[in-house]
C-alpha positions in Angstrom: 26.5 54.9 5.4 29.0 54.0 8.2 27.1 55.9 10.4 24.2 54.1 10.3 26.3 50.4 10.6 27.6 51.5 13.5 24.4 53.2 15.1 22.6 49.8 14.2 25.7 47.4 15.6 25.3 49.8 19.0 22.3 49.1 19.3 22.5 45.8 19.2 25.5 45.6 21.8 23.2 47.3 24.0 20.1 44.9 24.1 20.4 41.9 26.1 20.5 38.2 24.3 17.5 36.7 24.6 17.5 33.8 27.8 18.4 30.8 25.9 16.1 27.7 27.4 17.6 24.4 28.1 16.2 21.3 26.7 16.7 18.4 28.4 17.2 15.6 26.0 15.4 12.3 26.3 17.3 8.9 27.1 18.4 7.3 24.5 16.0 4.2 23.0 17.8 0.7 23.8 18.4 -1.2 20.5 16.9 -4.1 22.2 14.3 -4.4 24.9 15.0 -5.3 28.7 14.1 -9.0 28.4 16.2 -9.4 25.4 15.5 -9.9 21.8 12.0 -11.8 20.9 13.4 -15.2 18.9 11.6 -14.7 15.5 13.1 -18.0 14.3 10.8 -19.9 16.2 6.9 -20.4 14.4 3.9 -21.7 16.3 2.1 -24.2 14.4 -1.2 -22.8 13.0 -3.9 -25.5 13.9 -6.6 -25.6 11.4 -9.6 -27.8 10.9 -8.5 -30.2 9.2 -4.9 -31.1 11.4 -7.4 -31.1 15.1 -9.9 -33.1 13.0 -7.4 -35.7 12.4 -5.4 -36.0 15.9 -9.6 -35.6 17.7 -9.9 -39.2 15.5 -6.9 -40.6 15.7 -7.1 -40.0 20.1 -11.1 -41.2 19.6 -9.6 -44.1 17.6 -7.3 -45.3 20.6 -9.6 -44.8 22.8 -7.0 -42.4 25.3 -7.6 -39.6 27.1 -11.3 -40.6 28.8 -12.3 -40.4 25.1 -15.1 -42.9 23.5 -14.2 -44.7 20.6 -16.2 -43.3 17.7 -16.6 -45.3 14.0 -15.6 -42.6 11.6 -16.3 -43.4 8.2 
């Protein structure tokens, strides 16, 4: 049984380890981009209808901005 350990461990002294391949790693990722953090505090208003429908009459109302006055019942 020791014969055959140390036929198989000769054998394995003789062959040549396999080539091992490089990797090259990639770069790390930045925890925050070039340009710097977006600001998620700040919202944009969401116009809807109703809020552009108001300021169109109010402006219309004053008569500013090359607008005619309109009668909006």
């Amino acid at each position: 049984m020791c014969d055959k350990r140390i036929a198989s461990l000769k054998k394995l002294a003789l062959k040549p380890p396999r080539p091992v391949q490089t990797v090259t790693p990639e770069p790390a990722v930045p925890l925050q981009p070039p340009g710097g953090a977006p600001n998620l505090l700040r919202r944009k208003h969401k116009l809807t209808s109703a809020f552009v429908f108001n300021d169109f009459t109010k402006t219309a109302k004053t008569g500013t901005e090359g607008f005619q006055t309109l009668d909006v019942k």
